[in-house]
KEBA-665397 format. One line per 4 residues: number of its first residue (from 0); their letters; for each residue x, y, z of N, C-alpha, C, CB. Coordinates in steps of 0.02 Angstrom, whole numbers, plus 50000, padded with zeros to 5 digits. Glycine has a CB too. Example, Ala and Ser with C-alpha at 12.3 -4.5 7.8 and 13.67 -1.06 7.14 Angstrom:
2
0 = as = 50660/49716/50390/50615/49775/50390/50660/49835/50390/50565/49776/50452  50642/49888/50354/50684/49947/50357/50645/50002/50394/50704/49970/50286 .
END
This chain:
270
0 = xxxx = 55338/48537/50755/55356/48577/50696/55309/48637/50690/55354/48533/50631  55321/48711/50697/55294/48768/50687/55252/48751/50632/55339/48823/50679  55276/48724/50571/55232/48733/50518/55162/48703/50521/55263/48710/50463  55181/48646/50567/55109/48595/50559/55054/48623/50621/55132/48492/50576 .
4 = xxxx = 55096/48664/50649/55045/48714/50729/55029/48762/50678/55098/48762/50821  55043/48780/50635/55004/48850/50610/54961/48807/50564/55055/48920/50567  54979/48773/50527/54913/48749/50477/54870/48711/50518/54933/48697/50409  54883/48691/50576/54834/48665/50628/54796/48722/50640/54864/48636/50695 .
8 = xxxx = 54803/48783/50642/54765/48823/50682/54739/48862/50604/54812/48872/50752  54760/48848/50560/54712/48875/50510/54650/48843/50500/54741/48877/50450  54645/48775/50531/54571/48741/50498/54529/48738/50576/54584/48640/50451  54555/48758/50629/54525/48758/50687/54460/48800/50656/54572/48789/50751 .
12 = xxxx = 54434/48893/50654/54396/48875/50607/54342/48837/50583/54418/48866/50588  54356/48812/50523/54300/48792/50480/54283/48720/50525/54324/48782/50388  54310/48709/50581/54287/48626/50625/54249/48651/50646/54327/48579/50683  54269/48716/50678/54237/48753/50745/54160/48750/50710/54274/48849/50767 .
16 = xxxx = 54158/48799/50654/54104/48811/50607/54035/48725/50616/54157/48820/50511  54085/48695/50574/54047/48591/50596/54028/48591/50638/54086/48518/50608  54068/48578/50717/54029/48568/50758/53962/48604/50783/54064/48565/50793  53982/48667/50755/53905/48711/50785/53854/48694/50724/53915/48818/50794 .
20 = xxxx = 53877/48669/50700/53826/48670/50665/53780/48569/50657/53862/48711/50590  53823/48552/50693/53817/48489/50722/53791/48471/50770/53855/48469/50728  53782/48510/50830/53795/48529/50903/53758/48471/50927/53766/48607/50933  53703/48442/50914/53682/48357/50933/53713/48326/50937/53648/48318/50904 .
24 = xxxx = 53755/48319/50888/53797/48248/50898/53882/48240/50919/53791/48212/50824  53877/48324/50928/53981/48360/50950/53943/48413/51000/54052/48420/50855  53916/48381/51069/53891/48437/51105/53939/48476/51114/53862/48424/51163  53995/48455/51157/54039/48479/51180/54130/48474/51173/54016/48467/51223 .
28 = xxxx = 54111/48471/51090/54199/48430/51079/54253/48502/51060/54203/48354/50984  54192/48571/51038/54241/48634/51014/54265/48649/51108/54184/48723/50957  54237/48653/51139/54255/48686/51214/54296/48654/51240/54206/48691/51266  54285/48584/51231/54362/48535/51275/54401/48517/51236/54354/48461/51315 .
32 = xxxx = 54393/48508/51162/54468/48502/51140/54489/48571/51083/54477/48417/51096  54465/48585/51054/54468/48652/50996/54496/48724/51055/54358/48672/50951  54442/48732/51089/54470/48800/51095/54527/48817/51171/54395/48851/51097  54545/48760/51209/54599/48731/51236/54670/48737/51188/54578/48660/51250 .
36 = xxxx = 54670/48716/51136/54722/48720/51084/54729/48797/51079/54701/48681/51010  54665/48827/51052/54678/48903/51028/54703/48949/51078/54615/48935/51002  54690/48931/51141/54742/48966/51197/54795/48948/51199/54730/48961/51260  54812/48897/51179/54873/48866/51216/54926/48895/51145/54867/48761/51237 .
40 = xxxx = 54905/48887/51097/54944/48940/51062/54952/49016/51046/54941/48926/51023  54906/49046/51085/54935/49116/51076/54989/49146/51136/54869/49166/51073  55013/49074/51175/55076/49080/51197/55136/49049/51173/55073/49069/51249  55136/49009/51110/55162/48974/51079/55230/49021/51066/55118/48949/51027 .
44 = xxxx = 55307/48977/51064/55370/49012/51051/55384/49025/50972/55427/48969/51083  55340/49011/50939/55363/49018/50871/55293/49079/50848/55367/48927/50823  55317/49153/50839/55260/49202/50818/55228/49190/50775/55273/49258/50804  55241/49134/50713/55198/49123/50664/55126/49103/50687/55227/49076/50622 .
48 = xxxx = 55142/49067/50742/55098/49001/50759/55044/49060/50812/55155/48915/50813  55077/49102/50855/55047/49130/50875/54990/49178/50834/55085/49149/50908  55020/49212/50775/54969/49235/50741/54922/49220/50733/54973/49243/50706  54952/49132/50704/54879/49120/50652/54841/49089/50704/54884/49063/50572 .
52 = xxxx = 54851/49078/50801/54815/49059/50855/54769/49143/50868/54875/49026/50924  54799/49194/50835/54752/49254/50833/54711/49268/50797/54774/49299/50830  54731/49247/50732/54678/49255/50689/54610/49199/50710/54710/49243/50611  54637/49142/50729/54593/49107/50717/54545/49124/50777/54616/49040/50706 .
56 = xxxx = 54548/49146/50825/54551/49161/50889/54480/49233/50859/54651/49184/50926  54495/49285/50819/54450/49323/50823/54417/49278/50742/54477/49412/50830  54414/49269/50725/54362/49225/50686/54301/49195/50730/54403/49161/50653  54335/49159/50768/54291/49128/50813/54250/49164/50855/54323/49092/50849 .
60 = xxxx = 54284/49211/50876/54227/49262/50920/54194/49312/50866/54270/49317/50988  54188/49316/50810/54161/49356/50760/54101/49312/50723/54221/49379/50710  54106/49248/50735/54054/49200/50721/54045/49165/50776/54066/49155/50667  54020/49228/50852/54003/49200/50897/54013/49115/50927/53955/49220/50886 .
64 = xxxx = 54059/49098/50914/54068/49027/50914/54113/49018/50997/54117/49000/50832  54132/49044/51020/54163/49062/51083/54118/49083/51146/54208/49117/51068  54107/49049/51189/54049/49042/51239/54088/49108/51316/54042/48927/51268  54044/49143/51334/54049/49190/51367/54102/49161/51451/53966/49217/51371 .
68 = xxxx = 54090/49105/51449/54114/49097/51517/54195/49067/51494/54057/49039/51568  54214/49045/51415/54259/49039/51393/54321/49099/51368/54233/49007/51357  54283/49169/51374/54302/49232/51345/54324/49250/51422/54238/49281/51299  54276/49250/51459/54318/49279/51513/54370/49234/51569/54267/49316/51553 .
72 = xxxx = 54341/49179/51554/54409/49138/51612/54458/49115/51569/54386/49060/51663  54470/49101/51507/54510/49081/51458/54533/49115/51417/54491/49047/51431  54514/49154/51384/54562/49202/51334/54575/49266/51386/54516/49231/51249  54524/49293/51431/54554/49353/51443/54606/49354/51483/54515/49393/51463 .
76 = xxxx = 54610/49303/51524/54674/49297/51575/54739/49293/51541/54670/49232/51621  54741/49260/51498/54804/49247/51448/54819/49311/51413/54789/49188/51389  54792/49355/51410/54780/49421/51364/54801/49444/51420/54708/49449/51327  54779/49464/51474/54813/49513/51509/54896/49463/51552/54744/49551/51571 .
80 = xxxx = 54873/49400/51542/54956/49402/51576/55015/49435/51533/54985/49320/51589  54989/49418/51452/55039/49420/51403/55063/49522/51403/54997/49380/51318  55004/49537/51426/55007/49629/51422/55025/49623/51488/54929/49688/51402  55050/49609/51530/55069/49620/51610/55133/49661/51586/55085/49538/51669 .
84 = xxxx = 55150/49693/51648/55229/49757/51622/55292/49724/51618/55253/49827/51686  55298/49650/51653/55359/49626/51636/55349/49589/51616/55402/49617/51668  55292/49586/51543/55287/49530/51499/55358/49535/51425/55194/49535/51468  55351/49496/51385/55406/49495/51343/55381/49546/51313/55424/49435/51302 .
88 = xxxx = 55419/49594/51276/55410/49641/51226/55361/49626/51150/55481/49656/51212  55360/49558/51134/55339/49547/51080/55287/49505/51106/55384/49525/51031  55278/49488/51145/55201/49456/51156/55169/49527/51195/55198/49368/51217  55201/49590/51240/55156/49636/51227/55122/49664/51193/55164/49660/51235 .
92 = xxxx = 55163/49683/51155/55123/49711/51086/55098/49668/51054/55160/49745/51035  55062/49595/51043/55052/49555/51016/54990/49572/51046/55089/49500/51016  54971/49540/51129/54923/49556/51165/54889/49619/51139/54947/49561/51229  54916/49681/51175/54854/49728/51163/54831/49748/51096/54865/49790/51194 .
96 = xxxx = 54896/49731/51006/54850/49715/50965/54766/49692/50960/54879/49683/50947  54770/49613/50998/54730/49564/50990/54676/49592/51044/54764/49491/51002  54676/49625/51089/54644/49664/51138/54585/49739/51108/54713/49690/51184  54618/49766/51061/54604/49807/51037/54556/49793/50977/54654/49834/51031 .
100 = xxxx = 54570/49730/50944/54534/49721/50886/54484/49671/50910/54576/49699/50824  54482/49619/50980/54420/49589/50992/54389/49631/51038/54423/49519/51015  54387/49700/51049/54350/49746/51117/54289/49746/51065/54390/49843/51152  54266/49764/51009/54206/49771/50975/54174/49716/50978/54211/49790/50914 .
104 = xxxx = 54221/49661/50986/54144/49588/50980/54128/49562/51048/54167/49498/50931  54164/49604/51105/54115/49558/51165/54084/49608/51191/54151/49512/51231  54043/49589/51256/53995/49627/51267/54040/49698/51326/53927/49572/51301  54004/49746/51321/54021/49810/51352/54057/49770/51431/53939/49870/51362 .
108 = xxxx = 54024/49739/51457/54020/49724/51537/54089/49682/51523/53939/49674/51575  54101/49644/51481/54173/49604/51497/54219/49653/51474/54187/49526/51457  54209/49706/51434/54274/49732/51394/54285/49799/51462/54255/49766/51287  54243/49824/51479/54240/49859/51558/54270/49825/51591/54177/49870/51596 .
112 = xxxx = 54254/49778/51623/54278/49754/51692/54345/49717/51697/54228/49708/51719  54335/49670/51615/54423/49625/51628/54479/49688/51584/54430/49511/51565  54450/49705/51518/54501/49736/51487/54519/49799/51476/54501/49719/51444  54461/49831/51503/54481/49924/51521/54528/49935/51553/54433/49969/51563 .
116 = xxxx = 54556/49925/51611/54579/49945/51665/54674/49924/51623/54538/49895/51747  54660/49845/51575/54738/49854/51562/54749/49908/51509/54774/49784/51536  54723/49917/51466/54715/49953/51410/54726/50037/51450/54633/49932/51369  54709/50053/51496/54735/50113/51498/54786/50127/51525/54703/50147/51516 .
120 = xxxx = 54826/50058/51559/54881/50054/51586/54938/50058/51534/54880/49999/51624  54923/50032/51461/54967/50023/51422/54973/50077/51390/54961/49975/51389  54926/50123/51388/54922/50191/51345/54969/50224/51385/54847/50233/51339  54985/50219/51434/55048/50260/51471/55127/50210/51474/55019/50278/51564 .
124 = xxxx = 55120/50168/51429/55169/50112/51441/55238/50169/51416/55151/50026/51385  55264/50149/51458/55341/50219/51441/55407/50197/51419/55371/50264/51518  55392/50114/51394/55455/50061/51386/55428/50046/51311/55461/49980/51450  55372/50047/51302/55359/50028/51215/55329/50088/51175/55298/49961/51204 .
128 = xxxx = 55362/50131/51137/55299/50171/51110/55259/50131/51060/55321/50239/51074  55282/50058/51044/55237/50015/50980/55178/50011/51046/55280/49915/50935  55145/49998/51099/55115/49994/51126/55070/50037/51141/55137/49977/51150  55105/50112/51156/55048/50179/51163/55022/50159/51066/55103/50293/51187 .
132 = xxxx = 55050/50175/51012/55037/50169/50979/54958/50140/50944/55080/50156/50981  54987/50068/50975/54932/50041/50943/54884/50065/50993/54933/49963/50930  54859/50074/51050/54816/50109/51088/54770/50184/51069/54858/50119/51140  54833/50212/51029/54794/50272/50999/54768/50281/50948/54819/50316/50995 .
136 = xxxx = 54787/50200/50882/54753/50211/50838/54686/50167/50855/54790/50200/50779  54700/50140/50895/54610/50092/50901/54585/50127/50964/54609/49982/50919  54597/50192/50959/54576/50217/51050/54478/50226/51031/54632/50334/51086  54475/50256/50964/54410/50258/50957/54354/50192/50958/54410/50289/50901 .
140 = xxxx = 54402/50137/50942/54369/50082/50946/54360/50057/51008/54394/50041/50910  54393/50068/51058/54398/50036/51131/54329/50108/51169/54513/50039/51174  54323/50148/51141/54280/50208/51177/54187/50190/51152/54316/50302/51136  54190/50152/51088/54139/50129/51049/54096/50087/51104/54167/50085/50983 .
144 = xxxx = 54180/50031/51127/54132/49968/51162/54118/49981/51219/54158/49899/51169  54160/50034/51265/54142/50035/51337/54081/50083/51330/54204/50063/51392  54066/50122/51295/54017/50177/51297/54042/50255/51340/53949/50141/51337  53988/50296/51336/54002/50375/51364/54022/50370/51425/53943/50427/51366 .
148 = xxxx = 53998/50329/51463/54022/50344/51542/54094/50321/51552/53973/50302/51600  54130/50262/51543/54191/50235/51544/54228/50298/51514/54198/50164/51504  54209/50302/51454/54240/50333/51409/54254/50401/51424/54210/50327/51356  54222/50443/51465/54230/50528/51490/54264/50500/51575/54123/50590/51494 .
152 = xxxx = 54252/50432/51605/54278/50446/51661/54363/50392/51657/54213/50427/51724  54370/50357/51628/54428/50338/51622/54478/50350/51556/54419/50279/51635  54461/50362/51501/54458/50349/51429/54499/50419/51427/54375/50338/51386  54454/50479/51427/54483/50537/51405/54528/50558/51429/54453/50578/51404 .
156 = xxxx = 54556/50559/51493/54633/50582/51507/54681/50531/51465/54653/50577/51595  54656/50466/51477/54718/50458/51457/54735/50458/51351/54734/50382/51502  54653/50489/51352/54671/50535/51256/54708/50602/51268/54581/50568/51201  54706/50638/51336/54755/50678/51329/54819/50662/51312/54757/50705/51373 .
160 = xxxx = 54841/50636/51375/54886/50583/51359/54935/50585/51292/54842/50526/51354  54909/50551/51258/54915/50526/51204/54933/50559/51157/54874/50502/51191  54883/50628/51166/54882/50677/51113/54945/50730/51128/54806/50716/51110  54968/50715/51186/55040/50772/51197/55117/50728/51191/55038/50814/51294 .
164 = xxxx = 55089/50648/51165/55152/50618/51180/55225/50654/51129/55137/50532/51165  55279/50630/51168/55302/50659/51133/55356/50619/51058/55329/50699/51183  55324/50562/51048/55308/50535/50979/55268/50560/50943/55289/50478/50977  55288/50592/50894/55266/50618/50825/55188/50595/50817/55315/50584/50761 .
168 = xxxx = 55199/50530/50800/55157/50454/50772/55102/50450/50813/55201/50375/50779  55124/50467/50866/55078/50449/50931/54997/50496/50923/55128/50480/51015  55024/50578/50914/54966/50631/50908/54944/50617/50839/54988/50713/50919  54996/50613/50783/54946/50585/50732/54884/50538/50724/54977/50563/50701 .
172 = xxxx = 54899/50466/50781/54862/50422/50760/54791/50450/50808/54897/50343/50769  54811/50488/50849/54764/50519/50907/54715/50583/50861/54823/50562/50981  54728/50607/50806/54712/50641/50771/54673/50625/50716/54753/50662/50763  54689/50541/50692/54644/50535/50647/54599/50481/50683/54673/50518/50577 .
176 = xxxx = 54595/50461/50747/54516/50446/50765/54502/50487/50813/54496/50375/50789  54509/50552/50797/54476/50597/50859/54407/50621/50848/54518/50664/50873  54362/50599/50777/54308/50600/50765/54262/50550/50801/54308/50597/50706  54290/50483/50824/54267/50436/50841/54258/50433/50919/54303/50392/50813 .
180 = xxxx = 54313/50446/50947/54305/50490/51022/54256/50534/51016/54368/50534/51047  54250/50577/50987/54231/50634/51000/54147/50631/51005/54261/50678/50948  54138/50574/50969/54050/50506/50959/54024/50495/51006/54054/50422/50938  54071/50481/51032/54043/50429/51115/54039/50473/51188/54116/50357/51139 .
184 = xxxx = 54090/50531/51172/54055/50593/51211/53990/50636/51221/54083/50630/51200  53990/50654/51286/53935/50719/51275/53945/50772/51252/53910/50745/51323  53900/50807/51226/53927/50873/51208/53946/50905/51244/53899/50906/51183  53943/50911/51306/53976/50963/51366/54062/50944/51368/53934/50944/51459 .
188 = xxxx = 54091/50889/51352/54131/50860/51336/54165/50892/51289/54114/50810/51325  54144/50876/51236/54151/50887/51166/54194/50955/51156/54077/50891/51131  54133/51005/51194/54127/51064/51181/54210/51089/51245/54032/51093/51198  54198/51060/51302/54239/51116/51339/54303/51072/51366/54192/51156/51408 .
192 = xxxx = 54311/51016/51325/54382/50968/51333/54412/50965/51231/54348/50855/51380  54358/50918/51240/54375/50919/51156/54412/50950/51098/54335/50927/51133  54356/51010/51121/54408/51041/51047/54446/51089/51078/54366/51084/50972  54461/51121/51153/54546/51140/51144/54587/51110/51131/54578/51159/51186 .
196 = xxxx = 54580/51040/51135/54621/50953/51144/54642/50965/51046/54535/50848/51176  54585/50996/51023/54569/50984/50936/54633/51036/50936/54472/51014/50887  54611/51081/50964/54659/51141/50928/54729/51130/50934/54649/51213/50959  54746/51097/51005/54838/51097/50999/54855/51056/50949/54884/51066/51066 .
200 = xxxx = 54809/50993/50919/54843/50969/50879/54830/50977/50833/54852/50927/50882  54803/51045/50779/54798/51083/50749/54844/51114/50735/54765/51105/50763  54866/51140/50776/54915/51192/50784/54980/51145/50810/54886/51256/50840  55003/51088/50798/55040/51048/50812/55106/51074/50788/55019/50991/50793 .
204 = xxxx = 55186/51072/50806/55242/51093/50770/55258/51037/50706/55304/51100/50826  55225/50971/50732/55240/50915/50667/55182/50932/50598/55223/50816/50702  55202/50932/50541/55166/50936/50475/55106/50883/50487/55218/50917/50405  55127/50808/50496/55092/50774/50485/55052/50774/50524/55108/50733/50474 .
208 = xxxx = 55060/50790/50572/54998/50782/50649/54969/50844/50644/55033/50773/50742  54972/50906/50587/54924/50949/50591/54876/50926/50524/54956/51026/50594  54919/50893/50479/54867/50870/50422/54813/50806/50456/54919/50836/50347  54832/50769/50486/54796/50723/50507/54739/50765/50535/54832/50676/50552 .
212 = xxxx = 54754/50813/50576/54710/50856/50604/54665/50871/50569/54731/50905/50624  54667/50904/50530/54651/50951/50452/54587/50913/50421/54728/50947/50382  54616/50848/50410/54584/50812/50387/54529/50768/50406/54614/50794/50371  54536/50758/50483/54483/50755/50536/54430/50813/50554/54519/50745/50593 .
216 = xxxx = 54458/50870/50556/54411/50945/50559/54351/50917/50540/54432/51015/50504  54317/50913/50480/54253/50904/50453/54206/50836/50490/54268/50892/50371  54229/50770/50490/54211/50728/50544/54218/50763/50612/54252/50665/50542  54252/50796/50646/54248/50813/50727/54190/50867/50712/54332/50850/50772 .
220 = xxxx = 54177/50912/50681/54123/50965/50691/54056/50928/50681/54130/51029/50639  54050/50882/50651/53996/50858/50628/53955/50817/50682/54013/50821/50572  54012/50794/50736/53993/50763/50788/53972/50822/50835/54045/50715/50812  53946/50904/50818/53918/50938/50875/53832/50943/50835/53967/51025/50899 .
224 = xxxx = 53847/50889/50788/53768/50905/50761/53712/50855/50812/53759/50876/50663  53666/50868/50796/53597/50815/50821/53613/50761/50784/53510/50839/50802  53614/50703/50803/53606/50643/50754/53539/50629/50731/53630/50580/50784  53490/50645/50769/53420/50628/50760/53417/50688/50685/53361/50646/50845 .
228 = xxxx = 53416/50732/50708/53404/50795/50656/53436/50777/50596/53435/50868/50680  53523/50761/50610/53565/50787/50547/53569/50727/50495/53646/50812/50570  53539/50662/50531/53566/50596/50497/53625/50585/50521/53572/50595/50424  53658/50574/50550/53730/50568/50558/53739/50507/50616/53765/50645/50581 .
232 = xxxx = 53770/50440/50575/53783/50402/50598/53855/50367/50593/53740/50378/50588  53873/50319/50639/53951/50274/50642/53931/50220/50601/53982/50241/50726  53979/50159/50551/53986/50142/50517/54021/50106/50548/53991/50168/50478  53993/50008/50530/54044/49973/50598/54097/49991/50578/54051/49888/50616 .
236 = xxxx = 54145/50013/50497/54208/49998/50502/54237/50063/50537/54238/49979/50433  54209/50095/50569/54220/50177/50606/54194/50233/50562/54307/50199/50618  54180/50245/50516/54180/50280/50462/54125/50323/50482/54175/50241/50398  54108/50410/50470/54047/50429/50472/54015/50448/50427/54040/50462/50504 .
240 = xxxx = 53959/50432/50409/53906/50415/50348/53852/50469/50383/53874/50317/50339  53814/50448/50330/53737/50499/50338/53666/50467/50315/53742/50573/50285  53607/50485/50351/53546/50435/50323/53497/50487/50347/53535/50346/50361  53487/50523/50300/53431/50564/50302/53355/50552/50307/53437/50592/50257 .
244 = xxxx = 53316/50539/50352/53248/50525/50333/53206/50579/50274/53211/50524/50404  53157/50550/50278/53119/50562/50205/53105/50642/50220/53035/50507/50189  53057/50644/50302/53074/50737/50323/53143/50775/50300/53079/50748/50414  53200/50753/50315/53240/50795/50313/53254/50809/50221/53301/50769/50362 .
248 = xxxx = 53245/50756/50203/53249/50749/50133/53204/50806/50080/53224/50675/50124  53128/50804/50108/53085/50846/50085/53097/50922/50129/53012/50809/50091  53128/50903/50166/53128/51009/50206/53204/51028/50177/53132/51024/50337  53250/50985/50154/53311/51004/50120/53354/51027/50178/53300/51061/50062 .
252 = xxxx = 53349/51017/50219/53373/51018/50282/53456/51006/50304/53334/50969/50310  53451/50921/50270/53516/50903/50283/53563/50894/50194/53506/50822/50336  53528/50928/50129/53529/50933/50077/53602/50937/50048/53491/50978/50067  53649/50989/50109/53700/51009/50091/53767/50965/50105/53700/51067/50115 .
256 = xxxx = 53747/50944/50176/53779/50868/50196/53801/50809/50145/53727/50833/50238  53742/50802/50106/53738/50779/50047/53793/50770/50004/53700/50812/50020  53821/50818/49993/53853/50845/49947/53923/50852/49983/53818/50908/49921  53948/50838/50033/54005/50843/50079/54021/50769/50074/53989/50873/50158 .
260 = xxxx = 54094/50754/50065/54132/50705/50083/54168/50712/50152/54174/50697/50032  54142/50692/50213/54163/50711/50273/54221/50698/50298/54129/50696/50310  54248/50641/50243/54319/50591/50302/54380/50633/50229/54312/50438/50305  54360/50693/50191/54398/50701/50132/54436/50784/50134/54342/50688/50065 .
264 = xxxx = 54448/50796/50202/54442/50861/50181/54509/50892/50172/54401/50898/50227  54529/50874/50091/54600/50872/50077/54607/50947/50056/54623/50815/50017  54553/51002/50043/54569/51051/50017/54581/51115/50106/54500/51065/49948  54541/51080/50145/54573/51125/50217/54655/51122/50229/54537/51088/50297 .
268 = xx = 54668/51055/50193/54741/51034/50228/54817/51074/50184/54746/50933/50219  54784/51103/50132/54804/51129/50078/54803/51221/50101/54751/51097/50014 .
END
């Protein structure tokens, strides 16, 4: 019965939680029987069941409770069979969802080596645009975990990509994390890819994909500042903030920053 697999996988969870916190006397009961289950349903035929085998699934790796040699021979294989090109349509997009939102909690070296390579395969996927999609709105998040080098040698074409598709939706969502890309670059980058990349979709024929633009402007310039100098830092939820040391504070330096709402800039869009 679907119903009793999903409320099964809602308390997986708070066991998971027990045993670690038990671990003397349940050395090994989350690895051979708990997280065996949590794979075996995020192929499950009923999507409810699969969800809540996702949710529960990044819970667990968000309270480190998921062991490294379990992440890569066990969830990631199942993740990329489910994103393979003649996978079902709705466990694709299911996959690189769940791909996209656990790339921030494992380490650089597994999200490089097992899950880069599908992730840029899907950003060109030409049978789903729900698939480029979700790729372009978490593209800044997938550029976070691999770092600058992945990110300028595999990453940025295919943000060109993205940014010329010819879905509306597509350059929009490419538009409002193009501050976040724009982070993890160099400035040589920045400067002589970047912002012509900024300007077409600036100058976009769709309204919304030039407001999205518009409204990004103030976050993308801010990323040609010094971070050391300007204060200017990422915010796990992506967001860019500011933390002035006490120098910059007393030389009035970064004073005006201050006074800027960076992710707000509703009166350019106007």
């Amino acid at each position: 019965e679907p119903t009793v697999r999903t409320e099964l996988m809602e308390q997986i969870p708070p066991i998971a939680i027990f045993l670690q916190e038990s671990r003397p006397n349940f050395p090994t009961a989350f690895f051979e029987y708990l997280m065996p289950i949590v794979v075996r349903y995020l192929t499950d035929v009923n999507n409810q069941v699969r969800k809540a085998g996702q949710e529960a699934l990044l819970i667990l790796l968000e309270q480190d409770l998921v062991a490294q040699s379990d992440i890569e021979n066990k969830v990631c294989p199942i993740l990329l069979d489910l994103s393979a090109p003649d996978s079902d349509d709705e466990y694709k997009v299911e996959a690189v969802n769940i791909i996209c939102k656990m790339a921030s909690m494992l380490s650089r070296t597994t999200v490089e080596h097992m899950l880069l390579p599908r992730f840029c395969e899907l950003c060109s996927d030409g049978k789903l645009f729900q698939v480029r999609k979700i790729c372009a709105a978490n593209f800044g998040d997938i550029c976070n975990a691999v770092g600058q080098e992945a990110t300028e040698r595999l990453l940025i074409p295919k943000f060109f990509e993205l940014c010329s598709d010819s879905v509306w939706g597509m350059r929009k969502a490419c538009a409002e994390c193009f501050m976040a890309v724009s982070y993890t670059t160099s400035p040589e980058v920045r400067r002589s890819k970047l912002s012509p990349l900024f300007i077409s979709l600036i100058s976009d024929n769709c309204r919304w994909v030039r407001q999205a633009a518009f409204q990004s402007l103030g976050p993308f310039i801010s990323t040609f500042a010094n971070p050391s100098s300007a204060g200017l830092y990422i915010r796990e939820d992506g967001t860019l903030s500011i933390r002035p040391s006490a120098q910059d504070v007393n030389s009035n330096s970064c004073q005006p920053s201050n006074n800027v709402t960076l992710t707000s800039p509703s009166a350019n869009a106007t």
